[in-house]
C-alpha positions, 0 to 999 in steps of 0.5 A: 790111894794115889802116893803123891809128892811135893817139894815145899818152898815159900817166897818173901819172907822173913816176915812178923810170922816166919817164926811161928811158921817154922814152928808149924813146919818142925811140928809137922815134921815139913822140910822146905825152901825159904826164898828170902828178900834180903831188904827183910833179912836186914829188919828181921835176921833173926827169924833167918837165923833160926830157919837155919838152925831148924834146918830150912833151906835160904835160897836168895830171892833178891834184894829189893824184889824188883823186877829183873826185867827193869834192871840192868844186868849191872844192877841186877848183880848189885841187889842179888849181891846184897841179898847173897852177903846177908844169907851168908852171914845168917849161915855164919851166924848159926854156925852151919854150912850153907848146903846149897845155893838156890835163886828165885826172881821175884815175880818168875821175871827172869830178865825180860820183863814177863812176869811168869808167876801172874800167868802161869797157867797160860805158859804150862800149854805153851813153853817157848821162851828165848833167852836175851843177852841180859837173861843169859848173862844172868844164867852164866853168873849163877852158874859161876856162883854154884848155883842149882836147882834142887830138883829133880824127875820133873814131869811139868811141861814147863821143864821141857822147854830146851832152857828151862830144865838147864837153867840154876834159877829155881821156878816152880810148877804148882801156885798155891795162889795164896797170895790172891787172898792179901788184902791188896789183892782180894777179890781182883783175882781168879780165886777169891776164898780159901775153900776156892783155893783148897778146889785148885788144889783138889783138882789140879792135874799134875798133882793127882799124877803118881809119876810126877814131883810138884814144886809148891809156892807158898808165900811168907806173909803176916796177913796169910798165915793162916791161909798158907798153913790151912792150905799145907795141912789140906795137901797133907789130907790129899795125901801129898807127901813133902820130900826133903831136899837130897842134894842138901844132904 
């Protein structure tokens, strides 16, 4: 049986479940990343709080979730700003050390206006992306901040492009697509079930390569819940195991 490897990482949240999906992942013994919207860390702290305490990564995914591509890079500063001061004093609050500083756009827009995540598998054929003033200007910012990747042996073509295996924001190499099944989204797109995304899982490429490290995407939402930890359960079954996070240690 092939030994297969992930890292797990979640976007939006916290949200009304985010507790009982940190129990779920204590009770599978599942390390991962939480991409937080600051604008939801402000109603629901406490579920920061406790991912912390349960030793689950925050990593900023701004704070209004708009995207980076219709802001300035002034305002653009101003909301990951927002989102940075709200996971520091979460760290605070618990009593631990922030062990890392990870940032994810909202919608994979990394300052131009493309929304990477909605056409992902159009952009692992064809890797070829410049980089704007504004899209530098941020690049530079994270890297004065000490912000990294926490990933690393990644094989996905999309890191082979000059840029992007040298950029601090954090992207990803595998969409659960979970977030196809929300209610304002069903049946608009290309899968429209769970047994259609369980098949997506099943029989994606990259993740049947033995050689090869994926970075999952899940999202923290109340209506998928059940969607997003039946989906986690059925990569366990197809022997994928989770890593933890190294360069948290």
């Amino acid at each position: 049986m092939k030994n297969k490897k992930a890292w797990l990482t979640f976007d939006d949240g916290p949200s009304d479940t985010t507790e009982p999906l940190i129990s779920f992942l204590t009770t599978h013994n599942l390390p991962a990343i939480f991409f937080c919207r600051g604008d939801h860390i402000e109603k629901r702290p406490a579920p920061v709080i406790k991912a912390i305490e349960a030793g689950i990564l925050i990593g900023n995914h701004s704070f209004a979730h708009r995207p980076a591509g219709e802001l300035t890079f002034e305002e653009w500063y101003d909301d990951f700003e927002k989102a940075e001061q709200l996971i520091n004093d979460g760290y605070k609050q618990a009593g631990r050390k922030r062990a890392g500083y990870y940032y994810r756009f909202p919608y994979i827009d990394k300052g131009d206006g493309d929304r990477l995540e909605r056409r992902f598998s159009e952009i692992t054929a064809h890797t070829e992306f410049e980089l704007t003033n504004k899209m530098k200007q941020i690049q530079s910012t994270l890297k004065e901040r000490g912000f990294t990747q926490p990933f690393s042996t990644i094989a996905h073509p999309l890191y082979k492009n000059e840029h992007i295996g040298k950029e601090l924001d954090c992207l990803f190499t595998y969409s659960s697509c979970d977030w196809m099944l929300l209610d304002r989204h069903r049946g608009q797109w290309d899968y429209k079930t769970l047994d259609d995304l369980k098949e997506k899982m099943r029989t994606n490429t990259f993740q049947n390569n033995e050689q090869h490290t994926e970075i999952f995407l899940f999202h923290d939402d109340p209506e998928i819940y059940d969607i997003t930890t039946a989906l986690i359960l059925a990569a366990q079954e197809n022997n994928i195991k989770f890593l933890p996070f190294t360069s948290a240690s």
